[in-house]
TIFIRO-841884 format. One line per field, with one value per residue (C-alpha): residue in one letter; x negated, z negated, y negated. Coordinates in steps of 0.1 Angstrom, whole numbers, plus 2048, in hexadecimal, padded with zeros to 3 digits. Layout:
BEGIN
code: (a, ...) .
xx: (X, ...) .
zz: (Z, ...) .
yy: (Y, ...) .
END
This chain:
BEGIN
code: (x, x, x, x, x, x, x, x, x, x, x, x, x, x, x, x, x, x, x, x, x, x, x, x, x, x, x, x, x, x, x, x, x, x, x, x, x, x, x, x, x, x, x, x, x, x, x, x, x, x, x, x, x, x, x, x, x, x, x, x, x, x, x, x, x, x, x, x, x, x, x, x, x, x, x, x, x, x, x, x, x, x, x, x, x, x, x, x, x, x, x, x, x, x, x, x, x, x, x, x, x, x, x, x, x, x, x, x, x, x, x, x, x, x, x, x, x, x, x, x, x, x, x, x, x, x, x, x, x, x, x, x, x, x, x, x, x, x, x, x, x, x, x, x, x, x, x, x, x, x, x, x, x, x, x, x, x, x, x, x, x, x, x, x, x, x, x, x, x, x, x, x, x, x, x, x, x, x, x, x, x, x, x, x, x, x, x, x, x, x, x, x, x, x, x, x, x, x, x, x, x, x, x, x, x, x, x, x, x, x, x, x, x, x, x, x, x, x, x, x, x, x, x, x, x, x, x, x, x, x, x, x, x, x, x, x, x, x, x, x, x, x, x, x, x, x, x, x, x, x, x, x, x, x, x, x, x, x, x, x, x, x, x, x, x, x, x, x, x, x, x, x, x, x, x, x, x, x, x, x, x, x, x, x, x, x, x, x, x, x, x, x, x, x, x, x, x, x, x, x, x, x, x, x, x, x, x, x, x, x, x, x, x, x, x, x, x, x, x, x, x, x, x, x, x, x, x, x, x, x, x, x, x, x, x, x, x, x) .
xx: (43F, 43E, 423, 420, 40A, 3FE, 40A, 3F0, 40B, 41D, 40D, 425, 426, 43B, 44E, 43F, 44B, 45A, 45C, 47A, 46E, 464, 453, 44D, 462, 477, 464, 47F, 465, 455, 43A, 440, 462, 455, 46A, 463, 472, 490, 497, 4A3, 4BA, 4CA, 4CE, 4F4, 4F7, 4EA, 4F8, 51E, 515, 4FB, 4FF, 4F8, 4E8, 4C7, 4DA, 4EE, 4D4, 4C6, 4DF, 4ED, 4C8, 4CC, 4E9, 4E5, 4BF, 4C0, 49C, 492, 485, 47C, 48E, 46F, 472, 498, 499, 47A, 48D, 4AA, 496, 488, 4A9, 4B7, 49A, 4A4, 4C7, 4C1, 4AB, 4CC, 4E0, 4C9, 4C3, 4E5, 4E7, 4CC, 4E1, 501, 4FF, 4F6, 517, 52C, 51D, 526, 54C, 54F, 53E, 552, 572, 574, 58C, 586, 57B, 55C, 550, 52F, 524, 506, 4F4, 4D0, 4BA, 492, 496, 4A6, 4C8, 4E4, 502, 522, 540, 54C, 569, 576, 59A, 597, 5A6, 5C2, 5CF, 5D4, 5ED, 5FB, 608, 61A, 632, 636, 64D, 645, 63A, 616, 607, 5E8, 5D8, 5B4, 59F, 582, 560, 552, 52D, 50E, 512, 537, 54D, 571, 583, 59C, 5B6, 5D9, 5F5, 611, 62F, 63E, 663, 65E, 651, 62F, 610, 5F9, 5D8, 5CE, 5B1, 595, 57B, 55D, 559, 546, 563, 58B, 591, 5A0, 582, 580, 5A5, 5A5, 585, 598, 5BC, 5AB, 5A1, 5BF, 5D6, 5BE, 5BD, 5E5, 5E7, 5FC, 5FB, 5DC, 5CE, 5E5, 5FD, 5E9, 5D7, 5F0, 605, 5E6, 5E1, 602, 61C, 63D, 635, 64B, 638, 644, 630, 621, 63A, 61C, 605, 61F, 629, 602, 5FF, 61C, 611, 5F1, 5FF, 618, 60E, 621, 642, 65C, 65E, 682, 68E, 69D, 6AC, 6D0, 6C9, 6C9, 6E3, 6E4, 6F4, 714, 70F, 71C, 6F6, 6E3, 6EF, 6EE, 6C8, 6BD, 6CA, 6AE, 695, 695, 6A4, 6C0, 6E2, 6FB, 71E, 72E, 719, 721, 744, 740, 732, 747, 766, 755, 74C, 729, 70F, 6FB, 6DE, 6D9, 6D2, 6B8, 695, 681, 668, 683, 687, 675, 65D, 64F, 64C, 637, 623, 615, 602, 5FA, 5DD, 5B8, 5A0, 580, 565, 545, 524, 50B, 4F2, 4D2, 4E6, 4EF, 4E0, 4C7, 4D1, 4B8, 4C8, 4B5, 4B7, 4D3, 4C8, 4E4, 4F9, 4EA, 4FA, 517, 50F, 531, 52B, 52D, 52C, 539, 558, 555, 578, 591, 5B2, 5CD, 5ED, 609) .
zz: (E89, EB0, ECA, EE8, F05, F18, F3E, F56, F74, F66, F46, F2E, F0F, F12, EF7, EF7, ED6, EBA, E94, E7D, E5D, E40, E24, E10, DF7, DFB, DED, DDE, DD7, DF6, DF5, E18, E0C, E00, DF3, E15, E2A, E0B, E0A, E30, E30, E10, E1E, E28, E03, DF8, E0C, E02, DE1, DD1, DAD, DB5, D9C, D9D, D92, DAF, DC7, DBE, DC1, DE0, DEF, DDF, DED, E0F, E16, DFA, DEB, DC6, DC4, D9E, D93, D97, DBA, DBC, DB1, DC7, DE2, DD5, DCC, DF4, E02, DF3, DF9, E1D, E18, E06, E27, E42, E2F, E2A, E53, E56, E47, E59, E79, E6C, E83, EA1, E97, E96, EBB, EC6, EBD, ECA, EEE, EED, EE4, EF1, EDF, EBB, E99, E86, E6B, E59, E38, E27, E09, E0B, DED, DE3, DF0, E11, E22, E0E, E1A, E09, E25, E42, E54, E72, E8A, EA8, EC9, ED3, EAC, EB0, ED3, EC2, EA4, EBC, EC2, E9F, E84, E6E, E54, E42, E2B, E17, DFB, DF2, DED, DDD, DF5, DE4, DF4, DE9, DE7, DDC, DE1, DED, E09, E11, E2F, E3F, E54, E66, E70, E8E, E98, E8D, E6E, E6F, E66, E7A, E6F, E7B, E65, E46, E35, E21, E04, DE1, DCA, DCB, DBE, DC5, DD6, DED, DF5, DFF, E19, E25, E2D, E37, E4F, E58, E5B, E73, E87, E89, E92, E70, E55, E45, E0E, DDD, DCD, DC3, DE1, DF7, DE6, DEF, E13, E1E, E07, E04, E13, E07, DF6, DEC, DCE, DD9, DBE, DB0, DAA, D92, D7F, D7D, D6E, D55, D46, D40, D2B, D16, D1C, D02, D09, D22, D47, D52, D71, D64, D82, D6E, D57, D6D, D7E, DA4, DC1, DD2, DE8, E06, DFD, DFB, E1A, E2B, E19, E2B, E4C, E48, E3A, E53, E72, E7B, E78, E5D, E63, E58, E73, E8D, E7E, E86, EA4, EB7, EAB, EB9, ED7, ED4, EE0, EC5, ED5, ED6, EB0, EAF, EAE, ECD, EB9, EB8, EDD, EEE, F07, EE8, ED7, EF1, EF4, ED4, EDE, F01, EF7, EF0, ED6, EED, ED6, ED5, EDD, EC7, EAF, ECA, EE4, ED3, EDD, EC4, EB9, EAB, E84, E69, E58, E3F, E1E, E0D, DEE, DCB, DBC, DA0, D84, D69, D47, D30, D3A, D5B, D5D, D67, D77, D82, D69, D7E, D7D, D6D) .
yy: (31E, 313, 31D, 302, 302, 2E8, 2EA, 2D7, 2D8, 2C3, 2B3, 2BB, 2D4, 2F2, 308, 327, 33D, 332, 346, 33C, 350, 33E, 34A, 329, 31A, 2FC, 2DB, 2C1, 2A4, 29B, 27F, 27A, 26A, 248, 226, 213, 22C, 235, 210, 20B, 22B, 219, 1F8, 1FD, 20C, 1EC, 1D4, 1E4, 1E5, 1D1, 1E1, 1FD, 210, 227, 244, 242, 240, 261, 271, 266, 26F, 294, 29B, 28A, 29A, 2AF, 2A5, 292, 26F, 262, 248, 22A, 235, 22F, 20B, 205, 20C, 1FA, 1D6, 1DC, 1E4, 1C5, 1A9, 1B5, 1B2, 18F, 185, 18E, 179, 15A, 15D, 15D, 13C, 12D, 133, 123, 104, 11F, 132, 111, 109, 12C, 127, 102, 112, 132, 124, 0F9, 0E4, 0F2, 0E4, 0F3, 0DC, 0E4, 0D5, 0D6, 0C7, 0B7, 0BD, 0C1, 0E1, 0DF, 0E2, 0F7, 101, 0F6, 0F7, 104, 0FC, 10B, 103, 116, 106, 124, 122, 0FC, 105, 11E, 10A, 0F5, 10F, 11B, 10F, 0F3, 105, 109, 121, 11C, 133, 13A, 15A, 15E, 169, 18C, 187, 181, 15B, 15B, 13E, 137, 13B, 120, 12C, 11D, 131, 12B, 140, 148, 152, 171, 162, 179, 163, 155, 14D, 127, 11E, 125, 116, 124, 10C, 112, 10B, 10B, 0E9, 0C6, 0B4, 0DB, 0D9, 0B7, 0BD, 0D6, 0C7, 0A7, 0BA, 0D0, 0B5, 0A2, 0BF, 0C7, 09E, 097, 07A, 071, 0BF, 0DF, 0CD, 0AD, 0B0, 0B5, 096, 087, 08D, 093, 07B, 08F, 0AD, 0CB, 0E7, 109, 11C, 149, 153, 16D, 153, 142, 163, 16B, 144, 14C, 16E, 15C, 145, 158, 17E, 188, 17C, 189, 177, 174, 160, 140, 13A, 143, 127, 10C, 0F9, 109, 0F5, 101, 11F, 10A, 0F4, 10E, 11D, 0FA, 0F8, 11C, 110, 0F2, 10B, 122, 110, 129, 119, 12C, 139, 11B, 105, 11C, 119, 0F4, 0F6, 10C, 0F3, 0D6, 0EA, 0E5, 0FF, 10F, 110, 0EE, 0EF, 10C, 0FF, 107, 11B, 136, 138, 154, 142, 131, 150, 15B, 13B, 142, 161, 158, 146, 156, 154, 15E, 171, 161, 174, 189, 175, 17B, 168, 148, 126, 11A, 0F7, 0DE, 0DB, 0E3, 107, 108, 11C, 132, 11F, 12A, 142, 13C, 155, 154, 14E, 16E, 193, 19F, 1AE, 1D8, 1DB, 1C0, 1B9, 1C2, 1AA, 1BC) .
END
C-alpha cells in the first residue's frame, strides 16, 4: 500500500509512505489478462512459429508471468496473433514495386525485375528478380566461373529461391544474384538465366536450360545432390565411386586439364616456360593478380532506407501468391540424407 499527497507548489504528487506487507493470497487467473492483450505479446511466438500449438502457449505464459489462461483463451489469442501476422505479410506485398524503386534509387545501375499475374481477383505475385549494380563490377574481376543451386523459401507463402555465384582468387563465393520464383522448374530456370546472361553481357538458363540459353556451356554437377538422387533410386544397394572403372586419361592430361580449370600453370608448364625463357606471369590470369583481388571488394552495395521512407509509386497493390498445400499428411521432422 502507497500514501501520496498532492503538492500545490509544484502540482505534482509526492510519495509519502509506503507498506510492503501483504496479507492476501496470490491470484493465478486474472481477468484483467484478456486474448486481445495475450495475442500481441505472442505475435513474435507466432510469427517464428506458426504451428504452434495451444499447449504451448500456456505454458510459455505460466512461466513467463506466472499466471493460468484456459485453453479457448490460448487459441484466441493465437487465431488474433496470426490474422495480424497474415496482415504484415500481405502489406509487405503490396509494397513490392516500392521495394524494387528503393534498390534501383539506392543502388543506380542495377537489375530488379518484378512479375506479376493478373486475374478476377487482382495482381499476384509470381517473381522477383534482383542483380545489383556493385555485384555486376565485381564479376568483372572474378574468374569465369558460375555457380547456381536453389533453396526452398520456408515462409508463409513458400516458394523457391533461385541464386548464382561467382568465385574470386581466393576462390570464396560471392553472391551476384537471386530470384523469388513459385516453383524450381524449366520455364523458372529459363526466366532466370535469360536474365542473368543479359545482365553479365553473354550469349543469348539447368542442364536443358542452360543448353538452351547458353549452347556449349560447361557445367559441373554439387556432387551431394547426385548421391542424394542415387540413394533415392536404389536405397538399398551400396554407392561406390566408379571412377576405378572407367578409363582415366594420362596424369600428364589431367594435370594439363587442372591448369585450364583453375588457371594456375602446373610444374610441367613452368618447366616449359622457364626453357623457352618466357615469363610466367604472362600466363596467370589477371583475376589472380592482387589489384584485382582488391577490385572486387572496393565497390559498395549502399543499404536502402526503412519501409516509412520509401517513395510511393503509382503500381497497383500486388496480393501475396496462394499458398501450395502438398498432397497427403505433413511430414513432423525432415529425413536426413545419410
Amino acid at each position: 500500500m502507497a500514501y501520496y499527497a498532492y503538492m500545490e507548489a509544484i502540482h505534482t504528487w509526492q510519495l509519502r509512505t509506503i507498506v510492503d506487507n501483504h496479507n492476501c493470497s496470490r491470484e493465478h487467473k486474472l481477468r484483467i489478462l484478456n486474448a486481445k492483450w495475450l495475442s500481441k505479446m505472442l505475435e513474435k511466438t507466432v510469427r517464428e512459429n506458426p504451428k504452434v500449438k495451444g499447449e504451448e502457449i500456456r505454458e510459455k505464459i505460466n512461466r513467463k508471468w506466472n499466471v493460468g489462461v484456459s485453453r479457448c483463451m490460448a487459441y484466441r489469442a493465437k487465431a488474433i496473433a496470426s490474422d495480424h501476422v497474415d496482415g504484415s505479410f500481405k502489406d509487405q506485398y503490396t509494397r513490392i514495386y516500392d521495394y524494387a524503386n528503393e534498390l534501383l534509387a539506392r543502388n543506380p545501375g542495377s537489375t530488379v525485375k518484378v512479375k506479376v499475374e493478373e486475374n478476377e481477383d487482382g495482381h499476384i505475385f509470381r517473381r522477383f528478380y534482383t542483380f545489383l549494380k556493385a555485384y555486376k563490377d565485381s564479376f568483372v574481376s572474378c574468374r569465369p566461373i558460375i555457380g547456381l543451386d536453389g533453396a526452398f523459401l520456408k515462409g508463409k507463402y513458400g516458394g523457391e529461391m533461385l541464386n548464382v555465384v561467382g568465385r574470386d582468387a581466393n576462390d570464396q563465393m560471392l553472391p551476384l544474384a537471386y530470384a523469388m520464383v513459385e516453383v524450381e522448374n524449366k520455364d523458372t530456370w529459363r526466366w532466370f538465366l535469360e536474365l542473368l546472361v543479359e545482365d553479365l553481357g553473354g550469349e543469348e538458363g539447368l542442364l536443358q536450360v542452360v543448353q538452351e540459353v547458353v549452347p556449349g556451356v560447361d557445367k559441373r554437377f554439387y556432387v551431394r545432390h547426385l548421391y542424394a538422387n542415387l540413394r533415392k533410386k536404389s536405397p538399398r544397394k551400396q554407392l561406390k565411386r566408379t571412377g576405378h572403372d572407367q578409363d582415366l586419361p594420362a596424369n600428364l592430361n589431367v594435370i594439363l586439364w587442372k591448369w585450364a580449370i583453375t588457371g594456375i600453370p602446373c610444374c610441367y608448364s613452368l618447366a616449359a616456360m622457364k626453357f623457352l625463357n618466357l615469363d610466367a606471369e604472362n600466363f596467370i590470369p589477371c583475376c589472380f593478380r592482387k589489384s584485382t583481388y582488391e577490385e572486387i571488394y572496393s565497390l559498395i552495395v549502399y543499404p536502402i532506407n526503412g519501409n516509412k521512407m520509401w517513395e510511393i509509386t503509382t503500381y497497383v497493390d500486388v496480393l501475396p501468391p496462394p499458398k501450395i498445400i502438398l498432397p497427403g499428411r505433413p511430414k513432423k521432422k525432415r529425413r536426413l540424407e545419410q
